[in-house]
Backbone as CSV, one residue per row, in Angstrom:
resi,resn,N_x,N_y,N_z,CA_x,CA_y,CA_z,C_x,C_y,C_z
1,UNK,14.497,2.104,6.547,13.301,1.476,7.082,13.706,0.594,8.257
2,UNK,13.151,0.751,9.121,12.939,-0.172,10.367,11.670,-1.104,10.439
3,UNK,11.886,-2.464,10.708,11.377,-3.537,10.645,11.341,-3.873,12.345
4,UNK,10.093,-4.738,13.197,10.481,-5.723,13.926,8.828,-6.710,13.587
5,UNK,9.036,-7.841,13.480,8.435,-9.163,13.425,7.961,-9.373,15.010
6,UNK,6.839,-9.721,15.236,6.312,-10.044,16.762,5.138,-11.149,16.095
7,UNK,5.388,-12.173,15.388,4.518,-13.539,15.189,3.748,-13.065,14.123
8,UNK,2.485,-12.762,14.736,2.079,-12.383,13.415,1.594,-10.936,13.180
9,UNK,2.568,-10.480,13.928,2.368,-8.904,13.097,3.773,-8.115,12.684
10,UNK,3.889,-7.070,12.138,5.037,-6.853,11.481,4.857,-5.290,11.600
11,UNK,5.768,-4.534,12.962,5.783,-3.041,12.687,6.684,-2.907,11.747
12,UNK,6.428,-1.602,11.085,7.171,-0.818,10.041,7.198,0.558,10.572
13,UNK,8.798,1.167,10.141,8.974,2.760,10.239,9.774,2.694,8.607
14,UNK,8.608,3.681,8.214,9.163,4.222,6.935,10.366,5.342,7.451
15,UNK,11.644,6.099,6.651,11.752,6.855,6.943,11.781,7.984,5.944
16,UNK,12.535,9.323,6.416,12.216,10.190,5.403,13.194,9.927,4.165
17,UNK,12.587,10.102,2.776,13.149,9.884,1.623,12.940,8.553,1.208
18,UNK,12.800,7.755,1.861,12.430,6.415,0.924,10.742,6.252,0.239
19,UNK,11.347,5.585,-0.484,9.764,5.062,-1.743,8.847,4.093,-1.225
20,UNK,7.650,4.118,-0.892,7.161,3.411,-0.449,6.845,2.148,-0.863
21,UNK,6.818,1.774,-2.607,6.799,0.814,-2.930,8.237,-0.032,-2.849
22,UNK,9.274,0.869,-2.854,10.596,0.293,-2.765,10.711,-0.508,-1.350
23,UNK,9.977,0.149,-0.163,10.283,-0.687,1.257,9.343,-1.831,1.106
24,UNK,8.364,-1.909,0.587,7.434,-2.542,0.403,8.107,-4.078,-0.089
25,UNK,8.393,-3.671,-1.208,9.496,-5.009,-2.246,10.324,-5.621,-0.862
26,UNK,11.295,-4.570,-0.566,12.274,-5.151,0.823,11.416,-6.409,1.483
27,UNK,10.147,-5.822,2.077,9.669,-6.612,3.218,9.170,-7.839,2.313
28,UNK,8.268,-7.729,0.838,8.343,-9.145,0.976,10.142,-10.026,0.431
29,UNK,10.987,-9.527,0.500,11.960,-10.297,0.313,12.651,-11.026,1.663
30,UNK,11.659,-10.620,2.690,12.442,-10.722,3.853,11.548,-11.938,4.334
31,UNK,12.769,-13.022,5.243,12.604,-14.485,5.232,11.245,-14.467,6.498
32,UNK,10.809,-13.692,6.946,9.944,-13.639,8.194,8.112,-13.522,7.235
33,UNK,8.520,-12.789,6.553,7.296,-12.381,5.869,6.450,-13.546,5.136
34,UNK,5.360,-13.595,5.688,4.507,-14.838,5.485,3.845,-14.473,4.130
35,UNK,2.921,-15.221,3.162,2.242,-15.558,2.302,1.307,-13.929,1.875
36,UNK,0.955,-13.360,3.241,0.108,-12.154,2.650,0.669,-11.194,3.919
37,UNK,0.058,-10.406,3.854,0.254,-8.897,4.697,-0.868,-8.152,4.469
38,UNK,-2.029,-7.720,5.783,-2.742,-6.871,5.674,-2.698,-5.648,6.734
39,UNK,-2.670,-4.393,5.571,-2.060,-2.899,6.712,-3.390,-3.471,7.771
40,UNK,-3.142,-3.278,9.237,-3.873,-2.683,9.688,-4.054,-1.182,10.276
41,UNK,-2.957,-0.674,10.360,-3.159,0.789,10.294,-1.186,1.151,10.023
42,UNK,-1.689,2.954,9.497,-0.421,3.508,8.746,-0.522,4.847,9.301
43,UNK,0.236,5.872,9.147,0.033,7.064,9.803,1.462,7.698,9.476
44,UNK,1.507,8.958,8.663,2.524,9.588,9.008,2.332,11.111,7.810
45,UNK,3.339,10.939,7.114,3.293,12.180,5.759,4.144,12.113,4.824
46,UNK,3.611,12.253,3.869,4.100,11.608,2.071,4.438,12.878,1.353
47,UNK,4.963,12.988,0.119,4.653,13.651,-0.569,5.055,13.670,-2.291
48,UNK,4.493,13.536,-3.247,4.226,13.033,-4.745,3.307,12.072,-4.784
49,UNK,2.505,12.329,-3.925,1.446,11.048,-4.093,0.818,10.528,-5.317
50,UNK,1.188,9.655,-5.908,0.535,9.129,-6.914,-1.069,7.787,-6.811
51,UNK,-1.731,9.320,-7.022,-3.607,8.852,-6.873,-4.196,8.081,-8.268
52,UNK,-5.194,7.302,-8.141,-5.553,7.071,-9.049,-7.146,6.884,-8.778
53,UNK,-8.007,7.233,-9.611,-8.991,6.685,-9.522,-9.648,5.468,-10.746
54,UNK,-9.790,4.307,-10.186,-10.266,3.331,-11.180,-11.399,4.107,-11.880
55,UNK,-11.579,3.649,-13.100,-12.468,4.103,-14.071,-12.555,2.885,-14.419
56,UNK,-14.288,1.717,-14.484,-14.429,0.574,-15.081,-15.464,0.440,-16.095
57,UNK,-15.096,-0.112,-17.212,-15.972,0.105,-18.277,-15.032,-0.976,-18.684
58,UNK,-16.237,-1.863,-19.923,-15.957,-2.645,-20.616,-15.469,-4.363,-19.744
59,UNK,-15.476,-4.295,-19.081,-14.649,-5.128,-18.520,-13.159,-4.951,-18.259
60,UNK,-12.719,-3.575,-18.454,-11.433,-3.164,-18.084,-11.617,-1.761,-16.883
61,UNK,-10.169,-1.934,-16.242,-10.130,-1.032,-15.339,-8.889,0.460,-15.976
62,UNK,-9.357,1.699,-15.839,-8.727,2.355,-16.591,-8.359,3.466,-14.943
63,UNK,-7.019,4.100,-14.823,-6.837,4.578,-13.938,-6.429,5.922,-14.201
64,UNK,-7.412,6.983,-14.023,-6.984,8.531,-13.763,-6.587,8.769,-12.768
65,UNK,-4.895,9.145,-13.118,-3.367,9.338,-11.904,-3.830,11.038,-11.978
66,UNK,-3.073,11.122,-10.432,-2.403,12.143,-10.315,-1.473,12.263,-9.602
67,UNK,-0.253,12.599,-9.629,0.825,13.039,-8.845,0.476,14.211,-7.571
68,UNK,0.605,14.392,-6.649,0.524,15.563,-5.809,1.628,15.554,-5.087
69,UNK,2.464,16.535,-5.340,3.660,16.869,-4.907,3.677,17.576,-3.603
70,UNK,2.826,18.141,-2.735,2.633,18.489,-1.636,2.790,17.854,-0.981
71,UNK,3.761,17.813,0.115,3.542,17.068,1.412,1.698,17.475,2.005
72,UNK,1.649,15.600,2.149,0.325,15.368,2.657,0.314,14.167,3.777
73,UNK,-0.670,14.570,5.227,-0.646,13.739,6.140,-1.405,12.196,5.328
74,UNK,-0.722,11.282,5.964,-1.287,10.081,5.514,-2.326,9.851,6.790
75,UNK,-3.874,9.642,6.204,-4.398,9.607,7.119,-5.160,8.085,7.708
76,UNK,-5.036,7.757,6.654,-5.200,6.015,6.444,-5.282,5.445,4.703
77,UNK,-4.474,3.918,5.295,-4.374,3.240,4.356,-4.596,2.116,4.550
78,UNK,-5.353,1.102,3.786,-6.030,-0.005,3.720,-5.492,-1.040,2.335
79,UNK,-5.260,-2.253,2.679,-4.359,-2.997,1.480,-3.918,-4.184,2.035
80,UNK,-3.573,-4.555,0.871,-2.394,-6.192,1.174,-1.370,-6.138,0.443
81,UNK,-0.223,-6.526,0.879,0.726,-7.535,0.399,0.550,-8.751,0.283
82,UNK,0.826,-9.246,-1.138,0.895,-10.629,-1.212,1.913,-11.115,-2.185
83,UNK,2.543,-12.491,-1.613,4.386,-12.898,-1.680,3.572,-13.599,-3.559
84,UNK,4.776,-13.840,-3.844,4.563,-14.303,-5.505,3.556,-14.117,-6.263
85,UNK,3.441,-12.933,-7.064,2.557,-12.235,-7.371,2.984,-11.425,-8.339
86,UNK,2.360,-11.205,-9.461,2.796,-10.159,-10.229,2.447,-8.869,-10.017
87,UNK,1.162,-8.683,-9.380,1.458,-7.254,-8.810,1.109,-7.697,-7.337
88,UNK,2.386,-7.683,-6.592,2.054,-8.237,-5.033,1.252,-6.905,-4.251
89,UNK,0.737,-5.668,-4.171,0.536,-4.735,-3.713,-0.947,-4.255,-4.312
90,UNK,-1.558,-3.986,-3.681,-3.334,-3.028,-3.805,-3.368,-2.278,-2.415
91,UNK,-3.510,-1.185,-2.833,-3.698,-0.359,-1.513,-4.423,1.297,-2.068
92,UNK,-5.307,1.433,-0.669,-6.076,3.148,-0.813,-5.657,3.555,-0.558
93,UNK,-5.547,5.028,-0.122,-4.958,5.794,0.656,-6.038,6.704,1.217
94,UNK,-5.831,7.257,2.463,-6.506,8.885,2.511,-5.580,9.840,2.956
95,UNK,-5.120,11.158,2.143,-4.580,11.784,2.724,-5.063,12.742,3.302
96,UNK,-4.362,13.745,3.933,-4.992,15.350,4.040,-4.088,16.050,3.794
97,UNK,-4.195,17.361,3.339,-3.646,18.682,2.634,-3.538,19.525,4.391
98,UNK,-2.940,20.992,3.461,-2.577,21.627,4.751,-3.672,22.080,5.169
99,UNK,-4.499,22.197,4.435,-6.133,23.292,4.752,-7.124,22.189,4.952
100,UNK,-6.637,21.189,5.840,-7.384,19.661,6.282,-8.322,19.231,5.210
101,UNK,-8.057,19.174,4.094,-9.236,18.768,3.208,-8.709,17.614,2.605
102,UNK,-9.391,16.538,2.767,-8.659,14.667,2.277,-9.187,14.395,0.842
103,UNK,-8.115,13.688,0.194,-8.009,12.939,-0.806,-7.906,11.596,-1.002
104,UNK,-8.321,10.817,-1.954,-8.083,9.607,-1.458,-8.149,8.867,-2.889
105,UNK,-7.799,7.776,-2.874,-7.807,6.622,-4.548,-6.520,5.495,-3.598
106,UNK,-6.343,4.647,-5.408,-5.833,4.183,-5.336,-4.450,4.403,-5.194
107,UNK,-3.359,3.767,-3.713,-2.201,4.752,-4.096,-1.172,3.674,-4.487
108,UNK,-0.453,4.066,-5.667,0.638,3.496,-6.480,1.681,4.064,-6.313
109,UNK,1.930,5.063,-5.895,3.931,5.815,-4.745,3.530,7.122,-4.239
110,UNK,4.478,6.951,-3.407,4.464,7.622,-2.441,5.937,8.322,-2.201
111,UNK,6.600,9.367,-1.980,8.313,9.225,-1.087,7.261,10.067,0.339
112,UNK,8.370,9.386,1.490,7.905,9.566,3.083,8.509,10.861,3.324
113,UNK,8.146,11.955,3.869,7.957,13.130,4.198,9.339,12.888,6.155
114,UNK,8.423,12.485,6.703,8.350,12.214,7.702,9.122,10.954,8.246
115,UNK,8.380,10.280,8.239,8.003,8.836,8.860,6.661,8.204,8.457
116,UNK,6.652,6.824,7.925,5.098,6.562,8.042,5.270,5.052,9.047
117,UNK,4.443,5.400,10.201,4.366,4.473,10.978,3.480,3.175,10.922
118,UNK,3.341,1.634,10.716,2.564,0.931,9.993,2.643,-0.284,10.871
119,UNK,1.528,-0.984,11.374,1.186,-2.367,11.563,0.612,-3.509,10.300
120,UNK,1.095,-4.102,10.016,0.465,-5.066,9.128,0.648,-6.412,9.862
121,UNK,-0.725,-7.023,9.713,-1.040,-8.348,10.255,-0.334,-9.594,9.154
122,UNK,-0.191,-10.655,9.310,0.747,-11.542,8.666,0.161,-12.852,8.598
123,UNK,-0.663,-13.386,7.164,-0.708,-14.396,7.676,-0.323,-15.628,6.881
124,UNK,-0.147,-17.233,6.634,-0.140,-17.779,6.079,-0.614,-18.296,4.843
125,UNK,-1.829,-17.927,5.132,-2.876,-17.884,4.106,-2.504,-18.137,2.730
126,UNK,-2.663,-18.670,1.769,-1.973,-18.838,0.006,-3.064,-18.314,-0.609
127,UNK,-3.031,-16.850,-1.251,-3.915,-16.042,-1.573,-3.229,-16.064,-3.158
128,UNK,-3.547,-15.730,-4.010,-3.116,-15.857,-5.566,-4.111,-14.426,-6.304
129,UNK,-4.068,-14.083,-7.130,-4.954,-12.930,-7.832,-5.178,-13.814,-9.316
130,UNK,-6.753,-13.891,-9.481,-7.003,-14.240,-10.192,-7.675,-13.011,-10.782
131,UNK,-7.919,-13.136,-12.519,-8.715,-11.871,-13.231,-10.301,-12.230,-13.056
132,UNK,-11.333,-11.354,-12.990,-12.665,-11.385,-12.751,-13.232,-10.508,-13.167
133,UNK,-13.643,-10.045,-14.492,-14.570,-9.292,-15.471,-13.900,-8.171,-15.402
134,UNK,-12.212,-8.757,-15.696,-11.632,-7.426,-16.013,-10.995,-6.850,-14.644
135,UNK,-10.867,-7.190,-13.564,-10.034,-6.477,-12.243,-9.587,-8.264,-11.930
136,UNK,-8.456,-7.441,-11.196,-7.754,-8.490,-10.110,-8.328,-9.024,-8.889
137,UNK,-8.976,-10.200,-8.501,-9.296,-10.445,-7.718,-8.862,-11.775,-6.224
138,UNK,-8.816,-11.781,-5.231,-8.185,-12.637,-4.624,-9.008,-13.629,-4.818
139,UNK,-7.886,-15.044,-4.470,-8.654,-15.957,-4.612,-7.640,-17.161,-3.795
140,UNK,-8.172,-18.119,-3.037,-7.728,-18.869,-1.727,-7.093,-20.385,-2.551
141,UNK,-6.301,-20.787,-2.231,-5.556,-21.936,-2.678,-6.455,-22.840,-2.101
């Protein structure tokens, strides 16, 4: 993975074979990386995508995965990082297949095909996840 810091934004180059949640961990361990991280845009090609779609009932959130082992274009992804956190990461995905037809949920891994090319904005902000009728929700210090 390639990193450069420009204040408050933070390019990323995934490269091929790494885990996306694994680069993910890296960056928030890294001394530049502020309080939160929001993608503003991602672009490249994955493949084992692990989809989920929330299912909410009861006041709980229940997630039907699927793995898709096809290399698939990443066509956008939307999310945050946030530093001390038990689950520091929420993110969508949309992909597309070879016969251009998109998929999309919640995405929980990924390995990079390609490259996935990524801006995330950076900010100070002290964001925390609090629970709210059963989902994780942000909430401002």
């Amino acid at each position: 993975m390639k990193v450069k810091f420009d204040q408050n934004v933070l390019f990323v180059v995934m490269e091929k074979g790494e885990l996306f949640s694994e680069d993910l961990i890296s960056i928030l361990s890294m001394q530049e990386m502020k309080n939160i991280g929001i993608v503003q845009t991602a672009l490249g090609m994955v493949k084992n995508a692990d989809l989920g779609y929330g299912v909410y009932e009861n006041n709980k959130v229940k997630y039907e995965r699927e793995i898709i082992k096809e290399p698939l274009e990443l066509l956008g992804l939307s999310g945050f990082i946030v530093k001390d956190e038990k689950l520091p990461f929420h993110f969508h995905a949309c992909l597309g297949d070879k016969n251009k037809k998109a998929i999309g949920g919640h995405l929980f891994e990924c390995e990079v095909v390609t490259f996935i090319e990524m801006s995330i904005l950076l900010s100070d902000t002290r964001v925390k996840r609090v629970e709210k009728a059963g989902l994780l929700e942000m909430d401002f210090e």
